[in-house]
N, CA, C and O atoms as a GROMACS GRO file, in nm:
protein
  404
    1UNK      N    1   7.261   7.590  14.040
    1UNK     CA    2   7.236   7.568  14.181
    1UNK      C    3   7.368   7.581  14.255
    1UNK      O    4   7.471   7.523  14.219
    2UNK      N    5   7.359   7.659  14.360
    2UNK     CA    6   7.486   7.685  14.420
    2UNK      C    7   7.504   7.565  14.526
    2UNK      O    8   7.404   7.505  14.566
    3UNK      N    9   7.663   7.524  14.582
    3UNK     CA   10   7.671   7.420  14.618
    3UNK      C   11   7.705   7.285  14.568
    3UNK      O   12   7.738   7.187  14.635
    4UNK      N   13   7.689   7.297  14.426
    4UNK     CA   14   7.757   7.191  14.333
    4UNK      C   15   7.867   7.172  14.285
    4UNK      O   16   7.881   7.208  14.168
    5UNK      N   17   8.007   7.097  14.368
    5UNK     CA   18   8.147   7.086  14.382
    5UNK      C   19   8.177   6.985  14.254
    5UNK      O   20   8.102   6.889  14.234
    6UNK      N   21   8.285   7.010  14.173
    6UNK     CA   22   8.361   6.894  14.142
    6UNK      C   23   8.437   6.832  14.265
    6UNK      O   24   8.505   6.907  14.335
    7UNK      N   25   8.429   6.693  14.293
    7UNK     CA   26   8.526   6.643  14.371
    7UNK      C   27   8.640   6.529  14.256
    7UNK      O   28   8.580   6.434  14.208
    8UNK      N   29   8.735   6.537  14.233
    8UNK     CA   30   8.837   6.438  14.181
    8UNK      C   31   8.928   6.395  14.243
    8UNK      O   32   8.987   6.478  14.313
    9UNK      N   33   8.982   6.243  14.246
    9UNK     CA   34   9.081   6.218  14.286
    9UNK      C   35   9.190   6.163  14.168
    9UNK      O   36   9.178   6.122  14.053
   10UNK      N   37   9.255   6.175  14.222
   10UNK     CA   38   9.414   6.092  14.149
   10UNK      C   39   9.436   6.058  14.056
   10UNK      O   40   9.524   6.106  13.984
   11UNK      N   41   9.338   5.934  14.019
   11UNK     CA   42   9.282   5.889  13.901
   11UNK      C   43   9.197   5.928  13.823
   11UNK      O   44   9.177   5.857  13.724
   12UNK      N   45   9.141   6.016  13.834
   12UNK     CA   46   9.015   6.097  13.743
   12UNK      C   47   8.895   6.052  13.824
   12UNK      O   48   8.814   6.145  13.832
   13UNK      N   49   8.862   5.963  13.874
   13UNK     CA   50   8.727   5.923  13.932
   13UNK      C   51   8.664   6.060  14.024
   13UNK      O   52   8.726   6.162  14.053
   14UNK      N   53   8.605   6.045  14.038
   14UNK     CA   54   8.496   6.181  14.116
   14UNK      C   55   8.370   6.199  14.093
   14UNK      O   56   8.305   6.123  14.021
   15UNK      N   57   8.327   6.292  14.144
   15UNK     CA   58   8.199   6.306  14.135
   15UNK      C   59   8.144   6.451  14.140
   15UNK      O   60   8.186   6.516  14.235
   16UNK      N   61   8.064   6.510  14.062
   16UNK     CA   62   7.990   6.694  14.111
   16UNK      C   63   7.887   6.586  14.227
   16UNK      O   64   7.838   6.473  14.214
   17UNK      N   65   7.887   6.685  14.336
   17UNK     CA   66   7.847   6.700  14.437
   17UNK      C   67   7.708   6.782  14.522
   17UNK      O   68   7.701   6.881  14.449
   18UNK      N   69   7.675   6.789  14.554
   18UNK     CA   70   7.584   6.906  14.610
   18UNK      C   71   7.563   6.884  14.721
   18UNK      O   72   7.506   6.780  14.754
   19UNK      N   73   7.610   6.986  14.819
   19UNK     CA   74   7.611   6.967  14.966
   19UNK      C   75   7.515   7.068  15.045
   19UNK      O   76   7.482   7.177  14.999
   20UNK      N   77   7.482   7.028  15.144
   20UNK     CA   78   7.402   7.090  15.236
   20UNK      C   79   7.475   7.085  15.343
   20UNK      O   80   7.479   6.974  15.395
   21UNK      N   81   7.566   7.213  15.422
   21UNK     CA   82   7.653   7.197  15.559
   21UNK      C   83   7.754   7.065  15.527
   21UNK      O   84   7.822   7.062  15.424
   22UNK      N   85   7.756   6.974  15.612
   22UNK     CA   86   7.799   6.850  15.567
   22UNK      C   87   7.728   6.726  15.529
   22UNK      O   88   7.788   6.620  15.543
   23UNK      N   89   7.605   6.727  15.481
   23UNK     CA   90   7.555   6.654  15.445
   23UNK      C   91   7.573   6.657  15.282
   23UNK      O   92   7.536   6.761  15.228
   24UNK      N   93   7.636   6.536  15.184
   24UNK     CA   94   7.596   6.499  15.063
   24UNK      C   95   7.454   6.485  15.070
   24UNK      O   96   7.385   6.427  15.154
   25UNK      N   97   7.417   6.560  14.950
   25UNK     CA   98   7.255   6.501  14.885
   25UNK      C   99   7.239   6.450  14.769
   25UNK      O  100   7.145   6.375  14.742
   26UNK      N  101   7.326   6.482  14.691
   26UNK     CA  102   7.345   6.446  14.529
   26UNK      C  103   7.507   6.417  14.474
   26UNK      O  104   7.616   6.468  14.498
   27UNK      N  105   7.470   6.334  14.408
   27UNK     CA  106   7.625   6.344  14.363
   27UNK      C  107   7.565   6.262  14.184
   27UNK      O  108   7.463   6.199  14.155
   28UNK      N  109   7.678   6.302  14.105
   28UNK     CA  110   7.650   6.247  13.964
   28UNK      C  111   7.820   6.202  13.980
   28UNK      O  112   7.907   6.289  13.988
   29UNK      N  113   7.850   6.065  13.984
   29UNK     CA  114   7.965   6.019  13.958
   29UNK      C  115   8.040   5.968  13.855
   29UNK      O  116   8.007   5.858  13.813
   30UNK      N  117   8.184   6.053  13.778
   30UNK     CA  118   8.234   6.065  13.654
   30UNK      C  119   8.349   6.005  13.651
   30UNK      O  120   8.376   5.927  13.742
   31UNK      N  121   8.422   6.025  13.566
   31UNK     CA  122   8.559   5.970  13.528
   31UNK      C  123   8.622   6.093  13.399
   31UNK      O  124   8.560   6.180  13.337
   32UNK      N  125   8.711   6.070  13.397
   32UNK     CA  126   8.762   6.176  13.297
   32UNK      C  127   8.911   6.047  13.238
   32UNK      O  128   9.010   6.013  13.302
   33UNK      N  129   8.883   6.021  13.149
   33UNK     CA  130   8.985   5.980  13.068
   33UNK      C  131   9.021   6.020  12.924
   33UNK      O  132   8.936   6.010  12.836
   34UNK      N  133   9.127   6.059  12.901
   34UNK     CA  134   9.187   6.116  12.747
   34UNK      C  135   9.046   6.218  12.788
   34UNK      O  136   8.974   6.261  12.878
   35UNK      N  137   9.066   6.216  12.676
   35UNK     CA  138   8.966   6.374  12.589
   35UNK      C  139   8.767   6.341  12.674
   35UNK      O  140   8.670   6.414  12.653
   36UNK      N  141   8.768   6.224  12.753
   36UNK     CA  142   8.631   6.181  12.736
   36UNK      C  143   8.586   6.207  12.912
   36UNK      O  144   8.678   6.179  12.989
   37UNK      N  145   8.454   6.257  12.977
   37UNK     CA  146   8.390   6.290  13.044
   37UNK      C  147   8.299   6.175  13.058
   37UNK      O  148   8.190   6.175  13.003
   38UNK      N  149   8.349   6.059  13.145
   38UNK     CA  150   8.204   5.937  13.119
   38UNK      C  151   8.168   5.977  13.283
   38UNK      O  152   8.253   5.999  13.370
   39UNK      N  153   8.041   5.980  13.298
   39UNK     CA  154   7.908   5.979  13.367
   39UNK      C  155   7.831   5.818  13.402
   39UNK      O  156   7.761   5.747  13.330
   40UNK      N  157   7.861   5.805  13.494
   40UNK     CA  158   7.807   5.686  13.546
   40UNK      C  159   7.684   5.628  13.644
   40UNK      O  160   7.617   5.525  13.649
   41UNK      N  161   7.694   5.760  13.722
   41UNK     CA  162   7.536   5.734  13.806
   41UNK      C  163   7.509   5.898  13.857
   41UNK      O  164   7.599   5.978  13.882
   42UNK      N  165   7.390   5.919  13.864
   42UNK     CA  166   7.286   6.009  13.950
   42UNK      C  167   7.238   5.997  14.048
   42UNK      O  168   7.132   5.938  14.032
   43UNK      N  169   7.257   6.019  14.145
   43UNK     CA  170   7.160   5.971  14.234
   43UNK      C  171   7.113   6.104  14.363
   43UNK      O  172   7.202   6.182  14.396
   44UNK      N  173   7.033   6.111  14.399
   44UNK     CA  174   6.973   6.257  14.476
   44UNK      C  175   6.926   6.193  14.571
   44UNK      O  176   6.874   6.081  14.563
   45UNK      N  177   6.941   6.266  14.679
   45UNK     CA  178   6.858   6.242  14.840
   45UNK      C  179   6.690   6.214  14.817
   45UNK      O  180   6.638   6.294  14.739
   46UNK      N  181   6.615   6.127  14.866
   46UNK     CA  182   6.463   6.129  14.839
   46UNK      C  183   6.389   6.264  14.836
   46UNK      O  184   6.313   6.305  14.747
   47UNK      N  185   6.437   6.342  14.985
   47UNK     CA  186   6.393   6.461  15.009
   47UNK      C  187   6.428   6.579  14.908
   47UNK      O  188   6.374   6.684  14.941
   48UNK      N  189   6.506   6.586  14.792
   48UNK     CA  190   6.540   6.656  14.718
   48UNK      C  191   6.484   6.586  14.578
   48UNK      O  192   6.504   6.660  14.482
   49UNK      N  193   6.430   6.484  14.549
   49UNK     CA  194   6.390   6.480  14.435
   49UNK      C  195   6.240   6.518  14.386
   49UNK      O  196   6.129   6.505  14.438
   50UNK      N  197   6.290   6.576  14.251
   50UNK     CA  198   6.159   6.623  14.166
   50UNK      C  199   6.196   6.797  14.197
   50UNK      O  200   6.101   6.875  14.188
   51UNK      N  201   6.322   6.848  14.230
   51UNK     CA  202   6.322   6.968  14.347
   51UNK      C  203   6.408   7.042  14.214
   51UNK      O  204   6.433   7.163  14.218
   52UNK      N  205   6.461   6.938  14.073
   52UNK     CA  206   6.562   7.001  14.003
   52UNK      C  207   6.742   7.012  14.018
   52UNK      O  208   6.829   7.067  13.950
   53UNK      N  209   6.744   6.929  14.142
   53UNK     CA  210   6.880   6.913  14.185
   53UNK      C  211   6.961   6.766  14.040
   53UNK      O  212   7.072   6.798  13.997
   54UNK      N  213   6.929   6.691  14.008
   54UNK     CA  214   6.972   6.620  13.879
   54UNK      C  215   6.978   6.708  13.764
   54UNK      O  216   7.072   6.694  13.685
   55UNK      N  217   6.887   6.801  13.743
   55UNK     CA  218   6.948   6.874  13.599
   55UNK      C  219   6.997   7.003  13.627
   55UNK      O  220   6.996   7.093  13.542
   56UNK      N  221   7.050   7.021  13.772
   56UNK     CA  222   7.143   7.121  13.781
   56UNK      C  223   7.315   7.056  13.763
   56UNK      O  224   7.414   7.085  13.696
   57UNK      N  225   7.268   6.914  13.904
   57UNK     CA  226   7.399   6.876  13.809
   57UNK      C  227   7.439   6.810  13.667
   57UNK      O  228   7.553   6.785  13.630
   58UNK      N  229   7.348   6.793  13.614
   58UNK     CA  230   7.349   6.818  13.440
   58UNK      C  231   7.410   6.854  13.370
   58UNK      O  232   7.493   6.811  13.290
   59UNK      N  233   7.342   7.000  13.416
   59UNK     CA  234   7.421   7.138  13.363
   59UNK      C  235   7.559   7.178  13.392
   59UNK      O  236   7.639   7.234  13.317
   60UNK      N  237   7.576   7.134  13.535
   60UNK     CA  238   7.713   7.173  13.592
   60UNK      C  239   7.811   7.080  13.490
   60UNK      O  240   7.899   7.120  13.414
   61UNK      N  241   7.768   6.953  13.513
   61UNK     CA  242   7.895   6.895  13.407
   61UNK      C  243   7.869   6.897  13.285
   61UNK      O  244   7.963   6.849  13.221
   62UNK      N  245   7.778   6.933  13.216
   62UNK     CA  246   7.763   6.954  13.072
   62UNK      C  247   7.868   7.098  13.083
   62UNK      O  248   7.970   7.075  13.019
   63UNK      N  249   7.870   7.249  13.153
   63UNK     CA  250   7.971   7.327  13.145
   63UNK      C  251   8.067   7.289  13.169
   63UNK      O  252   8.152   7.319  13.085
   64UNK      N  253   8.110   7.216  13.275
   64UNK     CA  254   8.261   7.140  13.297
   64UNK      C  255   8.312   7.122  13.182
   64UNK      O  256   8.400   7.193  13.133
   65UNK      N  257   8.242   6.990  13.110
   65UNK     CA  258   8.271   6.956  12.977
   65UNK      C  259   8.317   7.034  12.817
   65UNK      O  260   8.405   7.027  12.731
   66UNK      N  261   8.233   7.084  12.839
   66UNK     CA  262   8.253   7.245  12.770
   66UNK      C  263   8.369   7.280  12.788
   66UNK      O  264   8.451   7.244  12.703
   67UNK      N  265   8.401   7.338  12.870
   67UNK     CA  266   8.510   7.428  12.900
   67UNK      C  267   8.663   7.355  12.917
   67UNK      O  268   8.768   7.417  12.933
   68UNK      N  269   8.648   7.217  12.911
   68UNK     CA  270   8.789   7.150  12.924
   68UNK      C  271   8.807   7.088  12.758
   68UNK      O  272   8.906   7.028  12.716
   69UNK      N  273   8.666   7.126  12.672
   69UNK     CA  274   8.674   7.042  12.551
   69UNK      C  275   8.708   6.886  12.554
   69UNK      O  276   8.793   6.829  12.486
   70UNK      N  277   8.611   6.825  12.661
   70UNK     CA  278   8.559   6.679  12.693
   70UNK      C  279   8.474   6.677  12.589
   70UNK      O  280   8.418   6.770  12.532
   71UNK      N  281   8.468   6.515  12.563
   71UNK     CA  282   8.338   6.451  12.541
   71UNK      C  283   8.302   6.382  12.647
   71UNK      O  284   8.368   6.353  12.747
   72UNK      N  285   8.151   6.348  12.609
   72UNK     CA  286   8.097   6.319  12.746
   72UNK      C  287   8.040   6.158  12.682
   72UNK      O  288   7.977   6.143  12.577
   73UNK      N  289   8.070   6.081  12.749
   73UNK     CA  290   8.023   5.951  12.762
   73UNK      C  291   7.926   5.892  12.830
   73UNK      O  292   7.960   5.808  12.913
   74UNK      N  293   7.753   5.928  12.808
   74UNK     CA  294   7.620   5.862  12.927
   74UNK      C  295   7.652   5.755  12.929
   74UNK      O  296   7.646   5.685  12.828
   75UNK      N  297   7.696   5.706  13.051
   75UNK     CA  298   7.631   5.568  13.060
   75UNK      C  299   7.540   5.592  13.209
   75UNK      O  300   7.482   5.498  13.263
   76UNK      N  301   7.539   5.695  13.251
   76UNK     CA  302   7.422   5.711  13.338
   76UNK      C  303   7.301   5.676  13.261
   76UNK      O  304   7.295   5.682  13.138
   77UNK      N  305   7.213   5.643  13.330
   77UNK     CA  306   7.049   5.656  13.265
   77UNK      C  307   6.982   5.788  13.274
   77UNK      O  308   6.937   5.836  13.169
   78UNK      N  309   6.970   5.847  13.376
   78UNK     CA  310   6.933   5.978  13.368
   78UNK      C  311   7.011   6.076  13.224
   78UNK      O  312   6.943   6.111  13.127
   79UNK      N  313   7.110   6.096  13.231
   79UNK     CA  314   7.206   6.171  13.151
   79UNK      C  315   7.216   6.136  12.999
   79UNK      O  316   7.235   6.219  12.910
   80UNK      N  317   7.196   5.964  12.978
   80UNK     CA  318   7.119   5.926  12.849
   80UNK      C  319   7.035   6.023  12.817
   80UNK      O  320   7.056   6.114  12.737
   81UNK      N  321   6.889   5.993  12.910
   81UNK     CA  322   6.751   5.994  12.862
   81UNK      C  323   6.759   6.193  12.805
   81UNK      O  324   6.688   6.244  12.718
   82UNK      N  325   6.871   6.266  12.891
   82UNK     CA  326   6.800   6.387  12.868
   82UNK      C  327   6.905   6.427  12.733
   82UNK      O  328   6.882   6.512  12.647
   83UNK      N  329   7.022   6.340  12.744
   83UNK     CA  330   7.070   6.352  12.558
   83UNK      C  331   7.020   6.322  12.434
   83UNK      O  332   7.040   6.369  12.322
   84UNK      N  333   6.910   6.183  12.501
   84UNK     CA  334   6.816   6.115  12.386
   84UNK      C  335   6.695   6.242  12.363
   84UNK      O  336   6.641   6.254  12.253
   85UNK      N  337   6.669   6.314  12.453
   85UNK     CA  338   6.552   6.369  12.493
   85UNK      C  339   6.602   6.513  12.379
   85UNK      O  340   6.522   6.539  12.289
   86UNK      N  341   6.730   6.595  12.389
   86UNK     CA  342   6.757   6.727  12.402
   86UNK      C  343   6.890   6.658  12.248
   86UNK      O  344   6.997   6.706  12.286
   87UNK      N  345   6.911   6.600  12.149
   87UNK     CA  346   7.044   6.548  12.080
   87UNK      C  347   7.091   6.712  12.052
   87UNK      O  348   7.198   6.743  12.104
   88UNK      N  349   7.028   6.806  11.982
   88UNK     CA  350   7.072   6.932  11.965
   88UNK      C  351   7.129   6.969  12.016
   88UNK      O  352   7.228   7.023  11.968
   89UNK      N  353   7.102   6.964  12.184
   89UNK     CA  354   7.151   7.062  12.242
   89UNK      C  355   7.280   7.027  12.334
   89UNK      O  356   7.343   7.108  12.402
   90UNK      N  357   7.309   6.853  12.318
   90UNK     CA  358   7.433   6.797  12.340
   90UNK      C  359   7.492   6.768  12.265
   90UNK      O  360   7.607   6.771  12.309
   91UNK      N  361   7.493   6.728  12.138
   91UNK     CA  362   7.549   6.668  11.989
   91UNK      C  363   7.705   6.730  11.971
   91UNK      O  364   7.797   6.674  11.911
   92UNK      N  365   7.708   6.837  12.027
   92UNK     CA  366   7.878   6.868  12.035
   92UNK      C  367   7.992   6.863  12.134
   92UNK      O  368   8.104   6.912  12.144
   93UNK      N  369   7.893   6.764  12.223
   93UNK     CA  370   8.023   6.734  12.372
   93UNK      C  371   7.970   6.554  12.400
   93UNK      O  372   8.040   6.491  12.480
   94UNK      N  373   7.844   6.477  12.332
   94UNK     CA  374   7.849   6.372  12.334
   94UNK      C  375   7.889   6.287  12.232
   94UNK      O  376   7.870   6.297  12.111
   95UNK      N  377   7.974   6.161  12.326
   95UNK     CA  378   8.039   6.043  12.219
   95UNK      C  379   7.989   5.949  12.235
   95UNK      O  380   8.020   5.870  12.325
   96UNK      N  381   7.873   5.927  12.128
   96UNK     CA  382   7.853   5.813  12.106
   96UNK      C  383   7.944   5.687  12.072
   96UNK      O  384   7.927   5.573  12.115
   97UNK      N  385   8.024   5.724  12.002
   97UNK     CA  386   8.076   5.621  11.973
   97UNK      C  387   8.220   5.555  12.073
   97UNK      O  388   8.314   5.499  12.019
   98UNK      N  389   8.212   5.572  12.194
   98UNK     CA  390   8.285   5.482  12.288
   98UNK      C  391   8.286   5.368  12.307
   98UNK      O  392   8.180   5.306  12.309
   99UNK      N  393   8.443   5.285  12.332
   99UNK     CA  394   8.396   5.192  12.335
   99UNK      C  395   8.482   5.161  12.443
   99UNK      O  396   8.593   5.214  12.435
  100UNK      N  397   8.459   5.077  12.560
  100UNK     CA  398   8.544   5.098  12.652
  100UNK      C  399   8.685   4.982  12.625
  100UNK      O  400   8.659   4.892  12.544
  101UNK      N  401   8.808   4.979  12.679
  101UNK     CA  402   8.931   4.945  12.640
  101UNK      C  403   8.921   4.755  12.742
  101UNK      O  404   9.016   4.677  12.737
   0.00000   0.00000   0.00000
């Protein structure tokens, strides 16, 4: 889906994005520490849900991840359910075994 920004600041905190003009509609908000990609919330405009905008940004940071050789840490619920749902097809960019410091 076109329109889906990484935003980061300073500290690693950020979020992929999806904008309409200047309106936010979605955002999936992350962190990036050492080697690890943790995922913390989903959340989509009412008017955009069920529309596929959550498993685009999915996808967007599942490639992010990929390509920086992250692991990815769900503690979103959405981002769980579709690793619990799909383990194959994440099993080589998710860490289960985190534990936070």
């Amino acid at each position: 889906m076109e329109g889906i920004q990484l935003k980061l600041a300073g500290n690693g905190r950020g979020a992929f994005v999806y904008e309409e003009g200047d309106e936010q509609l979605a955002e999936m908000e992350i962190a990036i520490s050492g080697k690890n990609l943790i995922v913390y919330h989903t959340e989509v405009a009412p008017q955009l849900q069920g529309k596929g905008v959550s498993s685009s940004l999915l996808a967007t940071m599942v490639e992010y991840a990929r390509q920086h050789a992250l692991k990815v840490v769900a503690l979103c619920p959405y981002v769980l359910s579709q690793f619990n749902r799909n383990p194959e097809k994440y099993n080589t960019i998710w860490n289960r075994d985190w534990k936070q410091n």
